[in-house]
BALODO-10946 format. One line per field, with one value per atom (N, C-alpha, C): residue number from 1; chain; atom name; x negated, z, y. Coordinates in steps of 0.2 Angstrom, whole numbers, plus 5000, padded with zeros to 4 digits. Example, Ala and Ser with C-alpha at 12.3 -4.5 7.8 and 13.67 -1.06 7.14 Angstrom:
k <- (1/1/1/2/2/2)
c <- (A/A/A/A/A/A)
a <- (N/CA/C/N/CA/C)
u <- (4934/4938/4934/4936/4932/4936)
w <- (5039/5039/5039/5035/5036/5039)
v <- (4972/4978/4984/4989/4995/5000)
This chain:
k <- (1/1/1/2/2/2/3/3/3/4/4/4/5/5/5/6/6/6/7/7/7/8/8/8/9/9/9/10/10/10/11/11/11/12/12/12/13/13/13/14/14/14/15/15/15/16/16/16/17/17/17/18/18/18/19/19/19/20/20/20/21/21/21/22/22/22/23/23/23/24/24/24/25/25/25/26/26/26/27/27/27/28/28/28/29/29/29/30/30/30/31/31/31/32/32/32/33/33/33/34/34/34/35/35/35/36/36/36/37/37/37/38/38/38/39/39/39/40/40/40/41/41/41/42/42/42/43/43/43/44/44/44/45/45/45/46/46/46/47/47/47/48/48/48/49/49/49/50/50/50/51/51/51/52/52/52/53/53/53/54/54/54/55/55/55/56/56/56/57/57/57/58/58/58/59/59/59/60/60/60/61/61/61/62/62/62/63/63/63/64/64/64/65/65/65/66/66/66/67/67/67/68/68/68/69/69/69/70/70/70/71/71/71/72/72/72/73/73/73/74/74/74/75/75/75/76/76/76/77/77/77/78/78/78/79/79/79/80/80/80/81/81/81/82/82/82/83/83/83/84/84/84/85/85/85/86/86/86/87/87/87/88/88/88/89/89/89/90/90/90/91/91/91/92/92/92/93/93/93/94/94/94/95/95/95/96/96/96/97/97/97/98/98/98/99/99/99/100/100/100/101/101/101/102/102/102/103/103/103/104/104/104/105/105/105/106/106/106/107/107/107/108/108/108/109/109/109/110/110/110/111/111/111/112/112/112/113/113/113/114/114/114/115/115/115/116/116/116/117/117/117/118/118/118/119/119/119/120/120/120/121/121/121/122/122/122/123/123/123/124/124/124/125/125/125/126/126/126/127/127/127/128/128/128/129/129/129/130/130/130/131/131/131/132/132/132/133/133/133/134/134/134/135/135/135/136/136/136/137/137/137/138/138/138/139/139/139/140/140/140/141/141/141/142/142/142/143/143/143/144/144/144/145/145/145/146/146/146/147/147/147/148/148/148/149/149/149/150/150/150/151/151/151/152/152/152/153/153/153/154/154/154/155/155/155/156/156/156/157/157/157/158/158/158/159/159/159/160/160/160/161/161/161/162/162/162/163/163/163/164/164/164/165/165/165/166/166/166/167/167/167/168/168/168/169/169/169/170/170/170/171/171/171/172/172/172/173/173/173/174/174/174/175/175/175/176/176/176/177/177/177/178/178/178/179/179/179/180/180/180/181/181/181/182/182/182)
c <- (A/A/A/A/A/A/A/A/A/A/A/A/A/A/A/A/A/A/A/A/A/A/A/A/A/A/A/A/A/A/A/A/A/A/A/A/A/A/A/A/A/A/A/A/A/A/A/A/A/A/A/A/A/A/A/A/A/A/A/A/A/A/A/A/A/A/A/A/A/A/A/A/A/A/A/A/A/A/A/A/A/A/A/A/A/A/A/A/A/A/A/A/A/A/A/A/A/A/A/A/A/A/A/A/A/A/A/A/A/A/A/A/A/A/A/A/A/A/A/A/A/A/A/A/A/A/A/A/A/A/A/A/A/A/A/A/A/A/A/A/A/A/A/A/A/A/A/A/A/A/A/A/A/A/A/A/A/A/A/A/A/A/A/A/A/A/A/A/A/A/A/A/A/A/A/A/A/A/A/A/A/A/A/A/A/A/A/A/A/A/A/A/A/A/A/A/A/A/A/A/A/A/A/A/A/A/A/A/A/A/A/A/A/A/A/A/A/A/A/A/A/A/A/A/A/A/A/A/A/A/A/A/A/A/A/A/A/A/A/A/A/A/A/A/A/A/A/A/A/A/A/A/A/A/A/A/A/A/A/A/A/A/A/A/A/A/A/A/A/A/A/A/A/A/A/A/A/A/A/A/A/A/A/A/A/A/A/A/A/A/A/A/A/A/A/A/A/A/A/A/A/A/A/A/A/A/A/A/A/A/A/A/A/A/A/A/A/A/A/A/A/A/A/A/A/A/A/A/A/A/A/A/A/A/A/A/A/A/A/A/A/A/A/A/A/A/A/A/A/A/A/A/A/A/A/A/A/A/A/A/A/A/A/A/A/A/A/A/A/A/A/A/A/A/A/A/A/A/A/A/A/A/A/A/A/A/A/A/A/A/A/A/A/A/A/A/A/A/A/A/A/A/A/A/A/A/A/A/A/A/A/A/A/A/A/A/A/A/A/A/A/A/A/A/A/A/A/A/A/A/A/A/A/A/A/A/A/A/A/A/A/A/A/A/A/A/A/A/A/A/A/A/A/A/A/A/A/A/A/A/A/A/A/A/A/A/A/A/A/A/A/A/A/A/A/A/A/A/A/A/A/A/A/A/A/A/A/A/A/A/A/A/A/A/A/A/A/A/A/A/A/A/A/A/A/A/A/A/A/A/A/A/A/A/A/A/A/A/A/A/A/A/A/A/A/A/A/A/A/A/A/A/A/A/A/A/A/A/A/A/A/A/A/A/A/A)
a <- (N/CA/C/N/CA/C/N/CA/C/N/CA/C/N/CA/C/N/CA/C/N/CA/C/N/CA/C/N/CA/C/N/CA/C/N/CA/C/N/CA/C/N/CA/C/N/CA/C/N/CA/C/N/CA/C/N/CA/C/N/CA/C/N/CA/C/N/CA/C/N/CA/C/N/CA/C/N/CA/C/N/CA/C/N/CA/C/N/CA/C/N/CA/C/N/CA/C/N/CA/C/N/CA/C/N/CA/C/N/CA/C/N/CA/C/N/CA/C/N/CA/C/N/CA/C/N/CA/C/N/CA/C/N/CA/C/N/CA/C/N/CA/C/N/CA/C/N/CA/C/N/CA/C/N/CA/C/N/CA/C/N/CA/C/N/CA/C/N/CA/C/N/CA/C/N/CA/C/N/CA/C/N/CA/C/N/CA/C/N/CA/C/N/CA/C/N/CA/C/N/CA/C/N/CA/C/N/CA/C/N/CA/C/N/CA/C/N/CA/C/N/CA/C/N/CA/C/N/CA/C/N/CA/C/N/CA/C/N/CA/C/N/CA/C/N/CA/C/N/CA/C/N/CA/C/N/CA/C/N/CA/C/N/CA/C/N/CA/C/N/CA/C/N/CA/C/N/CA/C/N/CA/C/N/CA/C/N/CA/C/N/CA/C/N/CA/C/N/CA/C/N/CA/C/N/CA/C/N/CA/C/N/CA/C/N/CA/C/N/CA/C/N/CA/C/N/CA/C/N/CA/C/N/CA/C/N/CA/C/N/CA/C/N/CA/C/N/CA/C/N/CA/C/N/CA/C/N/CA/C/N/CA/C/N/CA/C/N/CA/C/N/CA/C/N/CA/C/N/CA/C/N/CA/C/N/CA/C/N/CA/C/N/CA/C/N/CA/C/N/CA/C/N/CA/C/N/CA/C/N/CA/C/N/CA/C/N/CA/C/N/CA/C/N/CA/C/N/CA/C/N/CA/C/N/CA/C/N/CA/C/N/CA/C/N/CA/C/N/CA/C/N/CA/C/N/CA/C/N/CA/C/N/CA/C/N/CA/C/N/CA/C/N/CA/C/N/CA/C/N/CA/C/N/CA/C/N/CA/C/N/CA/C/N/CA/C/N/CA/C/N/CA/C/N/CA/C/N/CA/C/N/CA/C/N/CA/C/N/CA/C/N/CA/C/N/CA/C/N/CA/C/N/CA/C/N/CA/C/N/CA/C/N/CA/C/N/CA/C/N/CA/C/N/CA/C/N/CA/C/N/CA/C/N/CA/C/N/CA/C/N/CA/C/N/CA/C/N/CA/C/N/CA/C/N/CA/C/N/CA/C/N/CA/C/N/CA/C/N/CA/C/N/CA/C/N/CA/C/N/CA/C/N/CA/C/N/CA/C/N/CA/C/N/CA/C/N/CA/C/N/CA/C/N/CA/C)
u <- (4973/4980/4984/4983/4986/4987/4981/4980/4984/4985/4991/4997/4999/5005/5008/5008/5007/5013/5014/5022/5018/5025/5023/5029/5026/5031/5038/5042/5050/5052/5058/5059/5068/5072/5080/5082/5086/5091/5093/5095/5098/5094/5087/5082/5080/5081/5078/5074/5072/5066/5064/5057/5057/5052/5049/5043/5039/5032/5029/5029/5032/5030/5024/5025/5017/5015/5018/5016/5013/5010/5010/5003/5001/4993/4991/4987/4984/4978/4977/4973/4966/4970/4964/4965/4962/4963/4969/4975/4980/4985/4984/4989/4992/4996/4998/5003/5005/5009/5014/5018/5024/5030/5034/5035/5037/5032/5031/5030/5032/5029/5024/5022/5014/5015/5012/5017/5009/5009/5003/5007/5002/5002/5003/5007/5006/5002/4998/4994/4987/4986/4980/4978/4969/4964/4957/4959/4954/4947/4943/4936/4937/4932/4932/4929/4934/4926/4923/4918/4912/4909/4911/4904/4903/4898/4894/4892/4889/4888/4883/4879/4873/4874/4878/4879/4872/4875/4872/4864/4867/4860/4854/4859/4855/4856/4861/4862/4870/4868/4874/4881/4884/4895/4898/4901/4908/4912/4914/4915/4923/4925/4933/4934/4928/4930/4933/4929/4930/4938/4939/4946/4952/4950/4955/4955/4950/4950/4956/4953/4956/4965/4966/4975/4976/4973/4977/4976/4971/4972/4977/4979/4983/4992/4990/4996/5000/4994/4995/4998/4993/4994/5001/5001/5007/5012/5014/5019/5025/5022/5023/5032/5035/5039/5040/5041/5040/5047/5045/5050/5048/5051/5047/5049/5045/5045/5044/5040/5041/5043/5046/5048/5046/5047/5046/5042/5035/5030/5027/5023/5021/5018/5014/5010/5012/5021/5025/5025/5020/5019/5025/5026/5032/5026/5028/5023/5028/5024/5029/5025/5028/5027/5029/5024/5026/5023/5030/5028/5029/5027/5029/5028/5034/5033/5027/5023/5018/5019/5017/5018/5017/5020/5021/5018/5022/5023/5026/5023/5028/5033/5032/5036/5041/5048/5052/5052/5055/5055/5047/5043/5036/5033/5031/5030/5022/5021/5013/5013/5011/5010/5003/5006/4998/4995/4995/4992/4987/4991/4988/4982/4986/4979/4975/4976/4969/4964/4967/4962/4958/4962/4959/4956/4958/4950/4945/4946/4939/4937/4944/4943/4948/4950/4952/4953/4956/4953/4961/4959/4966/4966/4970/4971/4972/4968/4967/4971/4974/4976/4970/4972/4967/4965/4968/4966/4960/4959/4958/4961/4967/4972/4972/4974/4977/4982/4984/4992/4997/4994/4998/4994/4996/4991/4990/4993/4991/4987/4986/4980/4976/4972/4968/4967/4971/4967/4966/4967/4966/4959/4956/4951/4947/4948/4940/4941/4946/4945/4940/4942/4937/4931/4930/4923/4921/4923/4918/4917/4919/4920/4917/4916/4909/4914/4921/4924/4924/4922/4923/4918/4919/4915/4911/4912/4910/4903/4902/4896/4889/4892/4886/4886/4878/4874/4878/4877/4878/4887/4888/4896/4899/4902/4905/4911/4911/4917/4922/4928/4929/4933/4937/4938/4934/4926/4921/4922/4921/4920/4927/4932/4937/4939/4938/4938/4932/4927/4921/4920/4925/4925/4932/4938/4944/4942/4939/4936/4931/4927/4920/4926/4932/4937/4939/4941/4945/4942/4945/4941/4938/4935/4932/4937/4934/4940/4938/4945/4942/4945/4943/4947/4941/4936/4933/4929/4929/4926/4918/4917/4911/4908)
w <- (4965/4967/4969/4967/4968/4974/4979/4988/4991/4989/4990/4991/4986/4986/4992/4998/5001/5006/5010/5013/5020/5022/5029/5034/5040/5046/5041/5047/5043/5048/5046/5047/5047/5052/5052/5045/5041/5037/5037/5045/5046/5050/5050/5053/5048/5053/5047/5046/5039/5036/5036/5037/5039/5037/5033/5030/5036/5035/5041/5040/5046/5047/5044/5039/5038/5043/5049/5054/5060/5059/5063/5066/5070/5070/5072/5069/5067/5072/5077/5081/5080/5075/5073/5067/5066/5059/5059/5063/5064/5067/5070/5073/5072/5075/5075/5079/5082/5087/5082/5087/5083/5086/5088/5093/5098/5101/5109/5108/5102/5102/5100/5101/5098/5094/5087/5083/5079/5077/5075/5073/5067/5062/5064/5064/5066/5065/5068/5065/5062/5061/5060/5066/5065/5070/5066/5066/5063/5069/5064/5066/5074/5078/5085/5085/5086/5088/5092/5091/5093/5091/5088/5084/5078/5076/5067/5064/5058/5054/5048/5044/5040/5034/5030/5021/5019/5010/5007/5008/5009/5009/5015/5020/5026/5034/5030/5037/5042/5046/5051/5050/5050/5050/5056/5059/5064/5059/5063/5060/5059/5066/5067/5062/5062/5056/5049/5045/5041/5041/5045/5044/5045/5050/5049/5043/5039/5034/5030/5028/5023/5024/5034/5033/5029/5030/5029/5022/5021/5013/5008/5011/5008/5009/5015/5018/5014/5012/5006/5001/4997/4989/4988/4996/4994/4997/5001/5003/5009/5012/5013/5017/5019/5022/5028/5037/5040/5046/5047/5052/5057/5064/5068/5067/5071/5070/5077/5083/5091/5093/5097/5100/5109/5110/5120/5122/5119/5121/5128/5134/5140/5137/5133/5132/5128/5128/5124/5116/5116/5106/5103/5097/5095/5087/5087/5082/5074/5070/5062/5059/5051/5045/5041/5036/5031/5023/5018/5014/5008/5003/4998/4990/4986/4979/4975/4973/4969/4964/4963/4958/4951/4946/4940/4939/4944/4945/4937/4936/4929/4933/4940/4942/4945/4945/4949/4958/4960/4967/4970/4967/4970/4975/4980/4987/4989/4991/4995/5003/5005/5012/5012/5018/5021/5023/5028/5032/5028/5024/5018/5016/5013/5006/5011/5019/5024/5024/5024/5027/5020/5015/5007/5005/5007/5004/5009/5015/5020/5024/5025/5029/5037/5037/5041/5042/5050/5051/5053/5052/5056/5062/5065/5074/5076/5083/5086/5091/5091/5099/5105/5110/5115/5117/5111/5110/5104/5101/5094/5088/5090/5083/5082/5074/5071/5071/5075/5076/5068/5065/5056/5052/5049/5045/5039/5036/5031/5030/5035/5036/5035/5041/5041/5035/5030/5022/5021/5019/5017/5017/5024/5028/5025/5024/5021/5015/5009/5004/5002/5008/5007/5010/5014/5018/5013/5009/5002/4997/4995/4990/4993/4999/5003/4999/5001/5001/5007/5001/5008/5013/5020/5028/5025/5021/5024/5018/5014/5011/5016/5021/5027/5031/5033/5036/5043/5044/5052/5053/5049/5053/5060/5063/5071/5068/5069/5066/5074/5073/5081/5084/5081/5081/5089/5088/5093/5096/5096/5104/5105/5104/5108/5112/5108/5113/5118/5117/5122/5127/5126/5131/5135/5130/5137/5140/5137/5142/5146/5148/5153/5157/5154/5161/5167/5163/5165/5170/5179/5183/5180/5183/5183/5185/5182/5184/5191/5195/5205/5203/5209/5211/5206/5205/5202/5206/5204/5209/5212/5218/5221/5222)
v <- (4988/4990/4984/4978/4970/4973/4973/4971/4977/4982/4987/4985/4981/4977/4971/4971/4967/4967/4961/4963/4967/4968/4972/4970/4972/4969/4970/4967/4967/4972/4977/4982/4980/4981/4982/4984/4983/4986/4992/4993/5000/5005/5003/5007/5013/5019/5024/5025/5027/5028/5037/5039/5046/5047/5053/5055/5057/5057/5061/5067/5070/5077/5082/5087/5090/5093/5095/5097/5092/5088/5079/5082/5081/5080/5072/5073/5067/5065/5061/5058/5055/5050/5043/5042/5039/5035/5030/5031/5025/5027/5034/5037/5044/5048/5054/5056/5063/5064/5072/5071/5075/5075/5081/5082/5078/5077/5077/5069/5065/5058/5055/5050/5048/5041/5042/5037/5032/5025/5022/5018/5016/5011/5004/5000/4992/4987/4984/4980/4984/4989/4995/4996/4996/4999/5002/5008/5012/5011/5013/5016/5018/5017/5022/5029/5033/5037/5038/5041/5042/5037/5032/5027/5030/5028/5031/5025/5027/5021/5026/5024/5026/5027/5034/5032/5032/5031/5028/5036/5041/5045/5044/5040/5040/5045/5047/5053/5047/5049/5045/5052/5046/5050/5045/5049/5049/5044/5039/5031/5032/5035/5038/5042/5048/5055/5051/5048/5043/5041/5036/5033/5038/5044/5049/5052/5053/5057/5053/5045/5042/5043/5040/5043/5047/5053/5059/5060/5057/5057/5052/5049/5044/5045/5050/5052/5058/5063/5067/5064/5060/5056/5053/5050/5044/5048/5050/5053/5047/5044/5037/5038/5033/5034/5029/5030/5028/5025/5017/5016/5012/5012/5007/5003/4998/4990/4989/4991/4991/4998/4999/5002/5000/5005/5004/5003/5002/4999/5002/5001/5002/5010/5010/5014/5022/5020/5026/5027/5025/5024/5022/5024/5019/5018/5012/5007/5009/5012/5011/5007/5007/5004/5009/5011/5015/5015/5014/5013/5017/5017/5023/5022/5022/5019/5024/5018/5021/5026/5033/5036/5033/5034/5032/5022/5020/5014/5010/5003/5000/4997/4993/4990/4992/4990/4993/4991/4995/4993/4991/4991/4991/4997/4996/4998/4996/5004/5003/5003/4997/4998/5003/5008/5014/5009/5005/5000/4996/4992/4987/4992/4998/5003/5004/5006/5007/5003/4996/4990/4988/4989/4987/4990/4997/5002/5003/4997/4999/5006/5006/5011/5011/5006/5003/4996/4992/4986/4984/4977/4972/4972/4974/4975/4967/4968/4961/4960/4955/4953/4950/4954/4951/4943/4939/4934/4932/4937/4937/4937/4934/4933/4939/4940/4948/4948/4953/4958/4955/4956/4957/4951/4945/4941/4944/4948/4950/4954/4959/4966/4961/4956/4951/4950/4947/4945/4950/4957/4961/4965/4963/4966/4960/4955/4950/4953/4952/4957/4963/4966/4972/4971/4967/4965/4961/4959/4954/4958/4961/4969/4972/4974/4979/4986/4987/4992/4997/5004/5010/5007/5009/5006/5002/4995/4989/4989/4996/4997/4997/4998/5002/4995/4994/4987/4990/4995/4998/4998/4998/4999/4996/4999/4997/4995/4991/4985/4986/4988/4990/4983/4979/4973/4970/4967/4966/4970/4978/4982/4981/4984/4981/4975/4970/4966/4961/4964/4964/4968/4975/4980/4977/4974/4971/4965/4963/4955/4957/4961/4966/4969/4970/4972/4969/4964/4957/4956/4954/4950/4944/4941/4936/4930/4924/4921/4916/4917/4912/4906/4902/4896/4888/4893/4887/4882/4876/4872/4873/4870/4874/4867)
């Protein structure tokens, strides 16, 4: 439960905090839209879908199914509450942080990052920048944690770790680079 405990982006003072909607639908494993907006986790990258991975019985599972299941199961449990941290972005998302005090908590003031409990329980990953660096350094710890604990996903030899495809598919985008000497 420590790795739960974890800081999270910093959020204004006077930014509001807002429960998800139980009417949200839910995307990915990182996401959700509600009315008419489409809202994700910062610094979170679930599973993709259409990739799979091998449980322990041997039948292949939808690697995305998995990470959504777990949002939404954590969404129910914790009851999280959420605020941006970007706004505007190109792609209309608005980016949140959502946290929620642990039921029958000893500590006072103690707060569950989703984000953190996603990547600690292995069911989700540290978002990359198209450099490689992680979006959030602390999802990044969080994710070796669970990658050395072979938490949730990282039980399975086969997991599509989406970190690499993603950014093997944006670098396969990218021209090529000119002006090199000949």
């Amino acid at each position: 439960m420590v790795a739960f405990l974890a800081s999270f982006p910093a959020v204004a003072q006077t930014t509001p905090w807002a429960a998800i909607p139980e009417n949200a639908v839910f995307e990915t494993g990182d996401s959700w839209a509600n009315g008419g907006q489409r809202f994700r986790l910062y610094g979170v990258q679930a599973c993709l879908r259409g990739t799979s991975f091998t449980n322990a019985s041997g039948q292949k599972r939808e690697c995305g199914e998995a990470s959504l299941a777990m949002l939404i199961s954590l969404i129910r449990d914790y009851r999280p509450l959420c605020a941006p941290v970007l706004e505007g972005a190109p792609n209309g998302i608005r980016y949140v942080t959502c946290v929620a005090a642990p039921k029958g908590s000893q500590s006072a003031g103690s707060r569950i990052d989703l984000g953190t409990a996603l990547i600690a329980s292995g069911f989700a990953f540290a978002a990359l920048q198209p450099d490689g660096k992680p979006v959030h350094l602390p999802y990044f710890v969080a994710e070796l944690d669970a990658k050395r604990a072979k938490a949730g996903l990282w039980a399975f030899a086969d997991l599509p770790e989406p970190g690499p495809i993603i950014l093997k598919t944006l670098r396969a985008s990218q021209p090529a680079a000119t002006g090199a000497p000949r």
